[in-house]
N, C-alpha and C positions, 0 to 999 in steps of 0.2 A: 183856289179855284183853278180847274183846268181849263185848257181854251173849248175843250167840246163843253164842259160845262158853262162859259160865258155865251157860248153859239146858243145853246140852249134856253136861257135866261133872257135871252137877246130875244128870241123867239118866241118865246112864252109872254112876255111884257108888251112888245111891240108891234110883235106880229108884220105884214106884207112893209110897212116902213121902216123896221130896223135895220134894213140894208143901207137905206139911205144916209139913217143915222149914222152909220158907222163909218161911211164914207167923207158926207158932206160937215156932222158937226163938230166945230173947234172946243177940244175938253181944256179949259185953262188948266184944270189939275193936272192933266197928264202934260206939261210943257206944253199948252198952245197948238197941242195934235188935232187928228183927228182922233177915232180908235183904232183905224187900221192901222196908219201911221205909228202909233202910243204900240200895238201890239206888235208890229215889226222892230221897233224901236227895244222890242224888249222890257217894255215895260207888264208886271205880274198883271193879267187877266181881272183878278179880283180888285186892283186897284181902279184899272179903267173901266169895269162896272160900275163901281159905287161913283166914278167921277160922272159916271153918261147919267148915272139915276141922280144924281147932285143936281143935273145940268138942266133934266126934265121934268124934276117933281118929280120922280117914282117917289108915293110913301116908303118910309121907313119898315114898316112891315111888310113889306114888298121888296127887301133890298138884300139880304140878307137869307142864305142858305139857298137859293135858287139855282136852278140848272141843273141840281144832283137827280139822277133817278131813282125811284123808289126802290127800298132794300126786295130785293128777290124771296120770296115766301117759298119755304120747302112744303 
């Protein structure tokens, strides 16, 4: 996952409080971060999704392949 695709996924799930999210909550998985924190830290993008979706109940089918944009139609 790249980080424009986490912004993405982040957006698409959350909506106007994923900002918050990523600032204010502690991901245990990510070492006790936040996810700005976890992603400066250099921790993979895809990692600190699946820890924010752990943290919030995002369903399982909800967690996975998100953020990508749809393939471009000639």
């Amino acid at each position: 996952m790249r980080r424009s695709e986490f912004d993405r996924a982040v957006a698409d799930e959350f909506g106007a409080r994923g900002g918050s999210l990523l600032t204010d909550l502690v991901l245990s998985a990510v070492g006790g971060r936040t996810s700005v924190d976890a992603l400066a830290a250099g921790v993979d993008p895809r990692d600190v999704w699946l820890a924010l979706c752990a943290e919030t109940d995002v369903p399982e089918n909800r967690r996975y392949g998100v953020g990508r944009l749809e393939p471009r139609r000639s």
